[in-house]
PDB file of N, CA, C and O in Angstrom:
ATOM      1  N   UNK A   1      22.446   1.160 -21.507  1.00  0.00           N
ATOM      2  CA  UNK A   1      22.294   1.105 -20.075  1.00  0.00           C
ATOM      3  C   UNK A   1      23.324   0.127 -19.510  1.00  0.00           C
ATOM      4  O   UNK A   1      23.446  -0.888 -20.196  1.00  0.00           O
ATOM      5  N   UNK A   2      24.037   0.189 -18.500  1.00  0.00           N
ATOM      6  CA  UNK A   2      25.053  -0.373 -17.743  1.00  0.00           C
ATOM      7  C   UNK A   2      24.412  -1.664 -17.244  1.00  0.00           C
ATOM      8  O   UNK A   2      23.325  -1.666 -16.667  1.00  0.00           O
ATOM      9  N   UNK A   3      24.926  -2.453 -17.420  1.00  0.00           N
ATOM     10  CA  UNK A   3      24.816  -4.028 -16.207  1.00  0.00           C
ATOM     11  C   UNK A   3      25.331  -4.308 -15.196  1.00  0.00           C
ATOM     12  O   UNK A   3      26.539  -4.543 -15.212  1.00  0.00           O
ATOM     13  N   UNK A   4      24.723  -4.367 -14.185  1.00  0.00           N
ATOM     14  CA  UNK A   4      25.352  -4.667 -12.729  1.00  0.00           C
ATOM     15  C   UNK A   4      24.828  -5.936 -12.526  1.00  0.00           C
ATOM     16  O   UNK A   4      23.721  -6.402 -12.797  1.00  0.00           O
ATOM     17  N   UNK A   5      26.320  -6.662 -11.734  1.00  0.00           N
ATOM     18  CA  UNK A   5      26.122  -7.783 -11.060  1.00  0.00           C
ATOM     19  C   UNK A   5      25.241  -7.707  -9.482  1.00  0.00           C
ATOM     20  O   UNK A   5      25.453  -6.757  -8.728  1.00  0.00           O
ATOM     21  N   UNK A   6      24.230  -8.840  -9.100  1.00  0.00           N
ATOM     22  CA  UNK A   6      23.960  -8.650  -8.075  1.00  0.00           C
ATOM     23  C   UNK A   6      24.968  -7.968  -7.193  1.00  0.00           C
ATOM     24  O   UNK A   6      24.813  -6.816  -6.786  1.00  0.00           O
ATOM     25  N   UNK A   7      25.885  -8.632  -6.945  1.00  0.00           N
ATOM     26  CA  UNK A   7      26.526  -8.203  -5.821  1.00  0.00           C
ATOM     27  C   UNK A   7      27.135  -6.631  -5.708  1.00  0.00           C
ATOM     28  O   UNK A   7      27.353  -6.124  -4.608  1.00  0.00           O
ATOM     29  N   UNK A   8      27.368  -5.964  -6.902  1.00  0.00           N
ATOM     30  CA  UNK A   8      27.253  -4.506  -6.689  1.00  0.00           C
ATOM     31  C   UNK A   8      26.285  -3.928  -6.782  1.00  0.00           C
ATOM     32  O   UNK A   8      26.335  -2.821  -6.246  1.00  0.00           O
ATOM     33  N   UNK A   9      24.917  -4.304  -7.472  1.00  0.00           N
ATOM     34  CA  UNK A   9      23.588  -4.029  -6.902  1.00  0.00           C
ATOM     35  C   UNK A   9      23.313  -3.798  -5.768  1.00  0.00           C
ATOM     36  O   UNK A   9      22.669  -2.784  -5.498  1.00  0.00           O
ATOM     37  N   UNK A  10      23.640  -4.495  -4.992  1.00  0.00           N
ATOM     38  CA  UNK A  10      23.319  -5.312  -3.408  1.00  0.00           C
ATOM     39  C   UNK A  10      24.549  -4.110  -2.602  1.00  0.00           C
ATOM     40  O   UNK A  10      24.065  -3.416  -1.708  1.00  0.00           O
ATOM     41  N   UNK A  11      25.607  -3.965  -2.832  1.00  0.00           N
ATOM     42  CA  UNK A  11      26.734  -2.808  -2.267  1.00  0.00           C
ATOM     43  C   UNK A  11      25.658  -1.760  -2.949  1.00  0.00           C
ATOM     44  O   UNK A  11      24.614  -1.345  -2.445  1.00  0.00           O
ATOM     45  N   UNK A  12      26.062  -1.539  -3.883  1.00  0.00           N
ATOM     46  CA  UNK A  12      25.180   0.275  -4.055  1.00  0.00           C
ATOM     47  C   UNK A  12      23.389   0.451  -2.969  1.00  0.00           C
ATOM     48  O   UNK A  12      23.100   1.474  -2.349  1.00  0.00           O
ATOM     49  N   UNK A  13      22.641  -0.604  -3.021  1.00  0.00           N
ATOM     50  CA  UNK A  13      21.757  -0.211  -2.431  1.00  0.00           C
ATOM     51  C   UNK A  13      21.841  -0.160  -0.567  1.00  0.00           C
ATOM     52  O   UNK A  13      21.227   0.367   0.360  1.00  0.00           O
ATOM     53  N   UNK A  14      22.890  -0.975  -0.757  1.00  0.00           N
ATOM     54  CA  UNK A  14      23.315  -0.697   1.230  1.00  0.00           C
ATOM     55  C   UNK A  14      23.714   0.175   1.467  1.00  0.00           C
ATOM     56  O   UNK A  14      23.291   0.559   2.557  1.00  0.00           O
ATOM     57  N   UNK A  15      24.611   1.041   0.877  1.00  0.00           N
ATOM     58  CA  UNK A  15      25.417   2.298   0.616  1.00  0.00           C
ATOM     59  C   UNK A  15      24.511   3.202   1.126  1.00  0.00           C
ATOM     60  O   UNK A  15      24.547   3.703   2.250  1.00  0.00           O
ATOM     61  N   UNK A  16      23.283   3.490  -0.182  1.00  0.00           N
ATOM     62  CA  UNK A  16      22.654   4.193   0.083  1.00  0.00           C
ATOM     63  C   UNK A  16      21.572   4.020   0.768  1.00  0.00           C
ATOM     64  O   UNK A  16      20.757   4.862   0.391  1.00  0.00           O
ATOM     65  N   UNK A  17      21.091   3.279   1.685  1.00  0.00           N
ATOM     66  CA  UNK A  17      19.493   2.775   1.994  1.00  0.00           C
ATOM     67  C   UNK A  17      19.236   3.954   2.767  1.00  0.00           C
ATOM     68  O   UNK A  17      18.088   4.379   2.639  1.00  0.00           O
ATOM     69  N   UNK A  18      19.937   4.558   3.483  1.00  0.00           N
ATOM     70  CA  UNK A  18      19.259   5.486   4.222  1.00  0.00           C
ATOM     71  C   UNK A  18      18.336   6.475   3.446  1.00  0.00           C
ATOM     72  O   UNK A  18      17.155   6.760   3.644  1.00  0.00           O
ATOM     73  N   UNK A  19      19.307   6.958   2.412  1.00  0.00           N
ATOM     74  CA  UNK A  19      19.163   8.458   1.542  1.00  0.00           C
ATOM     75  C   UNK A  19      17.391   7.550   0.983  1.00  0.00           C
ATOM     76  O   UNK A  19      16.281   8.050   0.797  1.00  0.00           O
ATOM     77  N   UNK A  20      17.746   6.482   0.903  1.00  0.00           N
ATOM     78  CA  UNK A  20      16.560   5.769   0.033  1.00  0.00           C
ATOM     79  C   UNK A  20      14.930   5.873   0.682  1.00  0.00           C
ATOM     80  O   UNK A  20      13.777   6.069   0.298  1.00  0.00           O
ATOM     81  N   UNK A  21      15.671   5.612   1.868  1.00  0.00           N
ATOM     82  CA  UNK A  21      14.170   5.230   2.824  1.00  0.00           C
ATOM     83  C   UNK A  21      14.143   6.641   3.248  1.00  0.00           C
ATOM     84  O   UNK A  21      12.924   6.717   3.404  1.00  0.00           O
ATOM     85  N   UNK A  22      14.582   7.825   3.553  1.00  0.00           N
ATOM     86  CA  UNK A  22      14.279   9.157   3.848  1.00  0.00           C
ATOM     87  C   UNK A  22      13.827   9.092   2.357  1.00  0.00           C
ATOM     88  O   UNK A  22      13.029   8.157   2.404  1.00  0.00           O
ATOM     89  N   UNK A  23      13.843   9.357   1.548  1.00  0.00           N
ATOM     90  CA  UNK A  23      13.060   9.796  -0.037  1.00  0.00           C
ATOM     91  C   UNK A  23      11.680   9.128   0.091  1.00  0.00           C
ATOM     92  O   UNK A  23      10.603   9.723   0.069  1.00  0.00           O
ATOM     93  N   UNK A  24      11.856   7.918   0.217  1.00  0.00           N
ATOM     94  CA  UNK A  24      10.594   7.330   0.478  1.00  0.00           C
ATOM     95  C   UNK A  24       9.288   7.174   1.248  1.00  0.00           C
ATOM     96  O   UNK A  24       8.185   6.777   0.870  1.00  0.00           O
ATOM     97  N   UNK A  25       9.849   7.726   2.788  1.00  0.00           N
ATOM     98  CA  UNK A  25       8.834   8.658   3.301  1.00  0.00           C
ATOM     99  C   UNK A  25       8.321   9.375   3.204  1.00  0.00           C
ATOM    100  O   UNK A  25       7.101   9.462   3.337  1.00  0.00           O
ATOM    101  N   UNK A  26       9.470  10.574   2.789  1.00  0.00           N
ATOM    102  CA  UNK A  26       8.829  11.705   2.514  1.00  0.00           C
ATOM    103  C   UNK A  26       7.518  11.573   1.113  1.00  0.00           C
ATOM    104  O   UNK A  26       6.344  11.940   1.077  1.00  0.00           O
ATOM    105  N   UNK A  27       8.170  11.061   0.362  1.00  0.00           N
ATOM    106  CA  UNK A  27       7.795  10.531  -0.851  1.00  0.00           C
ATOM    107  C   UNK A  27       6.245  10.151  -0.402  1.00  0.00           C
ATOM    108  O   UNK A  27       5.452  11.024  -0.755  1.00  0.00           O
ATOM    109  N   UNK A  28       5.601   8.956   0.350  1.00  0.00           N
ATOM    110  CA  UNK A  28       4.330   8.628   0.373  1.00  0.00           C
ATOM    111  C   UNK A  28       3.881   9.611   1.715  1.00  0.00           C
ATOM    112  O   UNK A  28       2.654   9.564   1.801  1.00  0.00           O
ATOM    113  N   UNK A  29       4.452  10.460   2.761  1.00  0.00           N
ATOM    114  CA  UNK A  29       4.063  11.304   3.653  1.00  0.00           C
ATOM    115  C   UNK A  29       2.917  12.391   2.416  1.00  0.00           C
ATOM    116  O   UNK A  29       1.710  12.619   2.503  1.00  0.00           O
ATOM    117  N   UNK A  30       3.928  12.846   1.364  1.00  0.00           N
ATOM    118  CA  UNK A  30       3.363  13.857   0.527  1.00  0.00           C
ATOM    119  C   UNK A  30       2.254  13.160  -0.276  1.00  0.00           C
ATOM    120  O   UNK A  30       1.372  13.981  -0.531  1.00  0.00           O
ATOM    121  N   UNK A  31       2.005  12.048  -0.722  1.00  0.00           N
ATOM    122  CA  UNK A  31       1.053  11.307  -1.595  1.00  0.00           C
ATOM    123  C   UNK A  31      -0.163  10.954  -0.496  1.00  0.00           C
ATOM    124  O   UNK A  31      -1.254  10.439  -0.743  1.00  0.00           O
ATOM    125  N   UNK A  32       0.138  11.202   0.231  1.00  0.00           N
ATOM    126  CA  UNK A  32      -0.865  10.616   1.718  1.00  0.00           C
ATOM    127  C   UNK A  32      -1.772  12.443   1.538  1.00  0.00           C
ATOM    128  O   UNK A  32      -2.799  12.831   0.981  1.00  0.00           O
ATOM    129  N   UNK A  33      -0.860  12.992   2.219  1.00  0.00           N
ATOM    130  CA  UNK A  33      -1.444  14.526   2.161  1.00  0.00           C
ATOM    131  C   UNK A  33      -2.306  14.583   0.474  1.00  0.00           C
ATOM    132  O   UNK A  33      -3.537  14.562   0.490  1.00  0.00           O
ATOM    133  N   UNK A  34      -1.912  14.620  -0.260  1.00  0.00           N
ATOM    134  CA  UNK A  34      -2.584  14.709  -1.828  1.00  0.00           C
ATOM    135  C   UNK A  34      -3.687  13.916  -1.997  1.00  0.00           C
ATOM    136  O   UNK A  34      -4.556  14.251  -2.802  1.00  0.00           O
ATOM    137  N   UNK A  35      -3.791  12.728  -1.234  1.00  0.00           N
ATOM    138  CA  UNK A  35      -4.744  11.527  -1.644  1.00  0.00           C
ATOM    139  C   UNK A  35      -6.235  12.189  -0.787  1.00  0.00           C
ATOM    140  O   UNK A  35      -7.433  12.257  -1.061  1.00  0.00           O
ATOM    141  N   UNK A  36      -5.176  12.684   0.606  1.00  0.00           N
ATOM    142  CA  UNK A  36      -6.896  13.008   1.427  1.00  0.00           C
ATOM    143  C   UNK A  36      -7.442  14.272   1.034  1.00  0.00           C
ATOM    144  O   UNK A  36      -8.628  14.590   0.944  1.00  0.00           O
ATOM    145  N   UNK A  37      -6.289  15.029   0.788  1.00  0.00           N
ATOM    146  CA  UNK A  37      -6.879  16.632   0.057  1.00  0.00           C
ATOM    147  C   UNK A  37      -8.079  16.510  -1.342  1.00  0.00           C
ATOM    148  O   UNK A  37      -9.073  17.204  -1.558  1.00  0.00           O
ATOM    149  N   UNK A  38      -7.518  15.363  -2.116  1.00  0.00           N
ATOM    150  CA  UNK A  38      -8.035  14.741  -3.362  1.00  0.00           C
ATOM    151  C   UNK A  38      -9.675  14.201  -2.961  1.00  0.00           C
ATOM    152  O   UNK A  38     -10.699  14.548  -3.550  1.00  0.00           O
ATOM    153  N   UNK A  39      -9.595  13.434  -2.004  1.00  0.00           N
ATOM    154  CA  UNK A  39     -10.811  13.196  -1.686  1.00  0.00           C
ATOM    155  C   UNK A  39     -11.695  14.161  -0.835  1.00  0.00           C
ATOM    156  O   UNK A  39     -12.924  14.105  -0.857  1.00  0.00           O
ATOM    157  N   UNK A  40     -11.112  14.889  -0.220  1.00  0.00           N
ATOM    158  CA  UNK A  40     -12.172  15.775   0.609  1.00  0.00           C
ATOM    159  C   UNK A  40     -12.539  16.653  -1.069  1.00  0.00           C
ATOM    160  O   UNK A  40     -13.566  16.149  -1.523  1.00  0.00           O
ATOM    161  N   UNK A  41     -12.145  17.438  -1.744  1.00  0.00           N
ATOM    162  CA  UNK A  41     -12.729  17.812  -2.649  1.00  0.00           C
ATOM    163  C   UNK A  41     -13.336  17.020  -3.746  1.00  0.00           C
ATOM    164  O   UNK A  41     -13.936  17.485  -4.715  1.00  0.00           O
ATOM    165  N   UNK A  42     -13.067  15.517  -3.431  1.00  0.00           N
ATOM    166  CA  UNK A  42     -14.593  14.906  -4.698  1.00  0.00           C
ATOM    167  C   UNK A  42     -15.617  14.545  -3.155  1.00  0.00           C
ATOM    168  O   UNK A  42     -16.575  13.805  -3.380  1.00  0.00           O
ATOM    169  N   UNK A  43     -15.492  14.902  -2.041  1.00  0.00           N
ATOM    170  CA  UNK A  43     -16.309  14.661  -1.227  1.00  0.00           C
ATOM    171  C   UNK A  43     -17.532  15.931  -1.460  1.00  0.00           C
ATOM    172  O   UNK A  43     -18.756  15.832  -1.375  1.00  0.00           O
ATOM    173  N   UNK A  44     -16.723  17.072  -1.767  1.00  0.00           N
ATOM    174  CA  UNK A  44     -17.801  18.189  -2.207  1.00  0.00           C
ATOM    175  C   UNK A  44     -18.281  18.272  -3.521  1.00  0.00           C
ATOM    176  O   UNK A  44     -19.477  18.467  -3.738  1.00  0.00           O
ATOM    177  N   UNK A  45     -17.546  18.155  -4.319  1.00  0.00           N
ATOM    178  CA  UNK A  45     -17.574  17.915  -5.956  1.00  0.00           C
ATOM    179  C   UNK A  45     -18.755  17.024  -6.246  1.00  0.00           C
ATOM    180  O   UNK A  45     -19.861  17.306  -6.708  1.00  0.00           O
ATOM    181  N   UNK A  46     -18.213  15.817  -5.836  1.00  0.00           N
ATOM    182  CA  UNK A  46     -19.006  14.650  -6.682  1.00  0.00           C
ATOM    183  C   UNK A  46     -19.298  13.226  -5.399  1.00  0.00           C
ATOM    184  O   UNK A  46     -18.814  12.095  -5.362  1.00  0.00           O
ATOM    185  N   UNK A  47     -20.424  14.021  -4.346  1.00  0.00           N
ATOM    186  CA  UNK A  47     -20.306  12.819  -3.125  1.00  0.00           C
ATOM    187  C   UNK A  47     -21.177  11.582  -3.693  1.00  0.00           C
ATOM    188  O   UNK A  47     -21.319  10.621  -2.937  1.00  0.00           O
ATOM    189  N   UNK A  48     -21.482  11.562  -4.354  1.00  0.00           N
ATOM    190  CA  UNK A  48     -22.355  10.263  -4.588  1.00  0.00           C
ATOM    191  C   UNK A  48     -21.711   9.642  -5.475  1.00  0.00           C
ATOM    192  O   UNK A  48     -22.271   8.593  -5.795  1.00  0.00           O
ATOM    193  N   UNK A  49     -20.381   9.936  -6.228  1.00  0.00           N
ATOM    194  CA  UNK A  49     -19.657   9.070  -7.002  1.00  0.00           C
ATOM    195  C   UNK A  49     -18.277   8.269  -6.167  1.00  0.00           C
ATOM    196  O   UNK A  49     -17.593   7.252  -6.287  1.00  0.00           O
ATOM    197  N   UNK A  50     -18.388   9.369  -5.346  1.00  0.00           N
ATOM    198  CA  UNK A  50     -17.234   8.892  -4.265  1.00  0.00           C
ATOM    199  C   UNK A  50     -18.008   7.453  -2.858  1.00  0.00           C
ATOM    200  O   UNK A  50     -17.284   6.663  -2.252  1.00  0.00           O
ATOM    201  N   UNK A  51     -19.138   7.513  -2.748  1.00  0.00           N
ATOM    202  CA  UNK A  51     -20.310   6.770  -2.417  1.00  0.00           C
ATOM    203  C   UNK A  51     -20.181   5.271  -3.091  1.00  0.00           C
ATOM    204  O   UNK A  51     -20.034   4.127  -2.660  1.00  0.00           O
ATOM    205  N   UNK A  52     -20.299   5.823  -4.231  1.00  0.00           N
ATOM    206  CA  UNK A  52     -20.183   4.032  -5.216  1.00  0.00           C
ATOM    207  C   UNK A  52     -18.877   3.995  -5.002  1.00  0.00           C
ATOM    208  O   UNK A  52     -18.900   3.002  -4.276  1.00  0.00           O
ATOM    209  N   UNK A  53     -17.547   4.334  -5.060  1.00  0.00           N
ATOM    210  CA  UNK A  53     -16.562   4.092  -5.095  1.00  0.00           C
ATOM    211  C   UNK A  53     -16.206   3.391  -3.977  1.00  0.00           C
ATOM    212  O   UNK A  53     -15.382   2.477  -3.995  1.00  0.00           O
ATOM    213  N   UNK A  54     -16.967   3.894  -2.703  1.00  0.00           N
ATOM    214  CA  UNK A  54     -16.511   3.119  -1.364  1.00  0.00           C
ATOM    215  C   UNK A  54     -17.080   1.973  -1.402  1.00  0.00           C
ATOM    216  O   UNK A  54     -16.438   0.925  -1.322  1.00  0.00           O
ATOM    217  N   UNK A  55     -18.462   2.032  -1.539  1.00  0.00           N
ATOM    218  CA  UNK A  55     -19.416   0.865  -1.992  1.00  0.00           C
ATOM    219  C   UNK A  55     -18.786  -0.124  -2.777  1.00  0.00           C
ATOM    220  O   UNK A  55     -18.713  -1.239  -2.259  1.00  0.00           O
ATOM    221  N   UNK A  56     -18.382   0.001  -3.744  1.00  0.00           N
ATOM    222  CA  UNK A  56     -17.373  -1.400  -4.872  1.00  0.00           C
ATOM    223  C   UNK A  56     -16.754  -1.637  -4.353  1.00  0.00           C
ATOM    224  O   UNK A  56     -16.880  -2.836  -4.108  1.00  0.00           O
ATOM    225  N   UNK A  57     -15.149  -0.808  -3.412  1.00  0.00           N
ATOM    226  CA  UNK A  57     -14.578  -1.568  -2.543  1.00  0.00           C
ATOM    227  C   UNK A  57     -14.698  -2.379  -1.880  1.00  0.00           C
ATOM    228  O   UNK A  57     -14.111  -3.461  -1.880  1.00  0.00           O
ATOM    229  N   UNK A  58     -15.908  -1.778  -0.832  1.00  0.00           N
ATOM    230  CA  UNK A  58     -16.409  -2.439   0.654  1.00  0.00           C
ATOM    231  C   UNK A  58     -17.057  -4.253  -0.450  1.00  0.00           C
ATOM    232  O   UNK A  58     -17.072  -5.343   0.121  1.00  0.00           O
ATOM    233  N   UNK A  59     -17.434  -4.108  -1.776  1.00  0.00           N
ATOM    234  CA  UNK A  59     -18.180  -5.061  -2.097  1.00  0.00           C
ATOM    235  C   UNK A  59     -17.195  -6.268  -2.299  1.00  0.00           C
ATOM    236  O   UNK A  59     -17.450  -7.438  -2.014  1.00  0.00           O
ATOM    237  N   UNK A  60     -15.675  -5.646  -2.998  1.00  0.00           N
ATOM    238  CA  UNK A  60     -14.645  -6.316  -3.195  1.00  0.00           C
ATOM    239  C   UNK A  60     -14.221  -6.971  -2.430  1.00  0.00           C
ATOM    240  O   UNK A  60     -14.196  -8.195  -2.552  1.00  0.00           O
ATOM    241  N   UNK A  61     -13.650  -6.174  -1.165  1.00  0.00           N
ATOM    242  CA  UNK A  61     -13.253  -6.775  -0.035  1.00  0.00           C
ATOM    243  C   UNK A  61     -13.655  -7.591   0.676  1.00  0.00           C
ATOM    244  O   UNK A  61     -12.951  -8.378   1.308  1.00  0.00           O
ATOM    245  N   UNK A  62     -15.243  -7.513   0.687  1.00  0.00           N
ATOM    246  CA  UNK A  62     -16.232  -8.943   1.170  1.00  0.00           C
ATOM    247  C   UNK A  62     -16.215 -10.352   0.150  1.00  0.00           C
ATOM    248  O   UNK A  62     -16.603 -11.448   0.553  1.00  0.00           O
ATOM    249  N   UNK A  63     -15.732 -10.122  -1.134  1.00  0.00           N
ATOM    250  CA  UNK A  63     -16.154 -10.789  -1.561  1.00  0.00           C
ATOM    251  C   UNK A  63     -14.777 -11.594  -1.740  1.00  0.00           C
ATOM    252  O   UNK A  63     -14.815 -12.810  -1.924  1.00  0.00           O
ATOM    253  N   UNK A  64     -13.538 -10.886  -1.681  1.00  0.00           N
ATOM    254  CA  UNK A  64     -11.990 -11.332  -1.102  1.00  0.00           C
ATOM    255  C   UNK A  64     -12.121 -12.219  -0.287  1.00  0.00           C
ATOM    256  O   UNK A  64     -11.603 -13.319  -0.476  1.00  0.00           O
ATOM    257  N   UNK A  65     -12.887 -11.919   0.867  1.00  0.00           N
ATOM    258  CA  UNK A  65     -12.957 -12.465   2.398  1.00  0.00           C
ATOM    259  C   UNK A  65     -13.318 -13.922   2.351  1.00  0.00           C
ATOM    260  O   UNK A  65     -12.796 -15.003   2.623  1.00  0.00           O
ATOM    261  N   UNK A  66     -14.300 -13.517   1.942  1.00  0.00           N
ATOM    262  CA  UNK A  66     -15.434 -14.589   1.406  1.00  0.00           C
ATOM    263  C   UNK A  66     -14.491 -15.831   0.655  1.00  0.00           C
ATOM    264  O   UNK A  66     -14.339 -16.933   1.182  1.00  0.00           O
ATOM    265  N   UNK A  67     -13.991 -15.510  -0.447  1.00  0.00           N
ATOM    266  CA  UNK A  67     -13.265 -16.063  -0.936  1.00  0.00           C
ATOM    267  C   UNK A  67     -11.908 -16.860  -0.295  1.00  0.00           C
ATOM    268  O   UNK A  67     -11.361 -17.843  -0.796  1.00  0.00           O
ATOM    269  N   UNK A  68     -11.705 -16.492   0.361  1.00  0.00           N
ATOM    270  CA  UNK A  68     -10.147 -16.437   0.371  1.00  0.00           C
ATOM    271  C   UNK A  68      -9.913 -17.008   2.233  1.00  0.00           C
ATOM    272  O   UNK A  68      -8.849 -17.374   2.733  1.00  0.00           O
ATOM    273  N   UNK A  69     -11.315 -16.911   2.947  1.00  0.00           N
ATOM    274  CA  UNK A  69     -11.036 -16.959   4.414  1.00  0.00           C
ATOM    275  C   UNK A  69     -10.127 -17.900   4.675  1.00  0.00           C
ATOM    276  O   UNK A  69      -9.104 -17.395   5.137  1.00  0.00           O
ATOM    277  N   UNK A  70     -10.075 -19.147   4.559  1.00  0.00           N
ATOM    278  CA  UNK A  70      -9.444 -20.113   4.970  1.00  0.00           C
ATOM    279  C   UNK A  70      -7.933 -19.914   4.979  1.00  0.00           C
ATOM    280  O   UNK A  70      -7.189 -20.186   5.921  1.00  0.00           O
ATOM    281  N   UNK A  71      -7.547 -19.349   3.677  1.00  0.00           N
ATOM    282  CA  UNK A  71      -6.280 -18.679   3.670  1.00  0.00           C
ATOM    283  C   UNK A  71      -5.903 -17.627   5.097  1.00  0.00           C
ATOM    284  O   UNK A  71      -4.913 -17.667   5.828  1.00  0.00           O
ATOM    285  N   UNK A  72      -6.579 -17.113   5.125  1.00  0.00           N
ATOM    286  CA  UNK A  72      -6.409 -15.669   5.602  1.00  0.00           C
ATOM    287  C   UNK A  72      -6.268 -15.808   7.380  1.00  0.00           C
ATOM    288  O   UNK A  72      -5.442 -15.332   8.159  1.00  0.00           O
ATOM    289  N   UNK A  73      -7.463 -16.674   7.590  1.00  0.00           N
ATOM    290  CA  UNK A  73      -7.616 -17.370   9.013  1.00  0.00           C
ATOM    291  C   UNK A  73      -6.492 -18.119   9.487  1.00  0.00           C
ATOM    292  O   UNK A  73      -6.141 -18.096  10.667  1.00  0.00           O
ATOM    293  N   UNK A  74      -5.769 -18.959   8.358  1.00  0.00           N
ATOM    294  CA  UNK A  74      -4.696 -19.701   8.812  1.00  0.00           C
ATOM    295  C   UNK A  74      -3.677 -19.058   9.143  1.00  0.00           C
ATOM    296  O   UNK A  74      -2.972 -19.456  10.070  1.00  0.00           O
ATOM    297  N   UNK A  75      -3.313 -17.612   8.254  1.00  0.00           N
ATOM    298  CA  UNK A  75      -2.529 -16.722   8.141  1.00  0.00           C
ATOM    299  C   UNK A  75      -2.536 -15.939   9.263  1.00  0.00           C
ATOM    300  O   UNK A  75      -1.401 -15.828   9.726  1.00  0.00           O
ATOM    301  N   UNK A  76      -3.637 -15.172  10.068  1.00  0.00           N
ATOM    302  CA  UNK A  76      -3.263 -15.075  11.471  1.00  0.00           C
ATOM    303  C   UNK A  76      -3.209 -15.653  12.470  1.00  0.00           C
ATOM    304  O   UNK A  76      -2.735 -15.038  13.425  1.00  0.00           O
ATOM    305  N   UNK A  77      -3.673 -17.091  12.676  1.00  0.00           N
ATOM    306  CA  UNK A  77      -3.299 -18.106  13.510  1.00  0.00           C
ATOM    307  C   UNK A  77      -1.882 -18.461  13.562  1.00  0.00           C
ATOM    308  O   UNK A  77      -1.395 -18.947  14.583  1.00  0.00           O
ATOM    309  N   UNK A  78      -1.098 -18.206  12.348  1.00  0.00           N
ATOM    310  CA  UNK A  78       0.627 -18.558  12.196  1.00  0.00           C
ATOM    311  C   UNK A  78       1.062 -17.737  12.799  1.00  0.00           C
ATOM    312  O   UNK A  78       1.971 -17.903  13.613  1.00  0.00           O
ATOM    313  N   UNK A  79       0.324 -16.275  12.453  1.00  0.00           N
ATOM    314  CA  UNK A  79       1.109 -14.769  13.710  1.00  0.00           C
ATOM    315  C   UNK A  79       1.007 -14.409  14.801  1.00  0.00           C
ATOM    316  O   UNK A  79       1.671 -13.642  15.499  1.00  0.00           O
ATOM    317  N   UNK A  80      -0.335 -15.301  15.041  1.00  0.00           N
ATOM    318  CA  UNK A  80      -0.723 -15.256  16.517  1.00  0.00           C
ATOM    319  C   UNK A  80       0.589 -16.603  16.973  1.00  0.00           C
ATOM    320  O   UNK A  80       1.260 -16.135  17.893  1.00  0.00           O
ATOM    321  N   UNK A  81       0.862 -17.390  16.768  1.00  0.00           N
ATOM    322  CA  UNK A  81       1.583 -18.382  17.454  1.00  0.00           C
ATOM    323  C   UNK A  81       3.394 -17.996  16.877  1.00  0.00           C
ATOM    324  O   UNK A  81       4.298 -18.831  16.882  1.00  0.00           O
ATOM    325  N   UNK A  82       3.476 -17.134  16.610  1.00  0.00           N
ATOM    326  CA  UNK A  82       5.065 -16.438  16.439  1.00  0.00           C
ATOM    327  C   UNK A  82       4.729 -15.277  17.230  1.00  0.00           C
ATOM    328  O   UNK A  82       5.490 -15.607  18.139  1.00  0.00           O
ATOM    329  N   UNK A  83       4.403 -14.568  17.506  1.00  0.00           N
ATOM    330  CA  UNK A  83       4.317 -13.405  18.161  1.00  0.00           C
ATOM    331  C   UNK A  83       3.868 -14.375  19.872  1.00  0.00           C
ATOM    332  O   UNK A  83       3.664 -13.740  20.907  1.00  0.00           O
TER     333      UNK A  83
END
């Protein structure tokens, strides 16, 4: 495999950023479509496994919150006073 120095790293990806970020939309546009198609059929399939699945999240995320507020609180008080 070839070695590149940052700095032609850094030229090749400016070069191309456009081609990059059009791939990349499209790219999660199509994974977006697949993810909700994916779930509306375990919504019919299997709704009570998809149930706990939201449930562990929703449990995670509280328990993130919980954890972590002070961080998080300070963190939009910094964006509220830049914006």
């Amino acid at each position: 495999m070839a070695k590149y120095g940052p700095k032609k790293k850094r030229e090749y990806y400016l070069a191309n950023r456009k081609e990059r970020l059009a791939y990349q939309n499209q790219y999660y546009r199509e994974s977006k479509q697949r993810f909700k198609r994916w779930k509306e059929i375990q919504e019919l399939l299997e709704p009570e496994k998809l149930e706990e699945a939201k449930k562990k999240l929703s449990d995670y995320n509280k328990a993130y919150y919980k954890k972590n507020k002070d961080k998080i609180l300070a963190k939009r008080r910094e964006r509220k006073l830049f914006f």
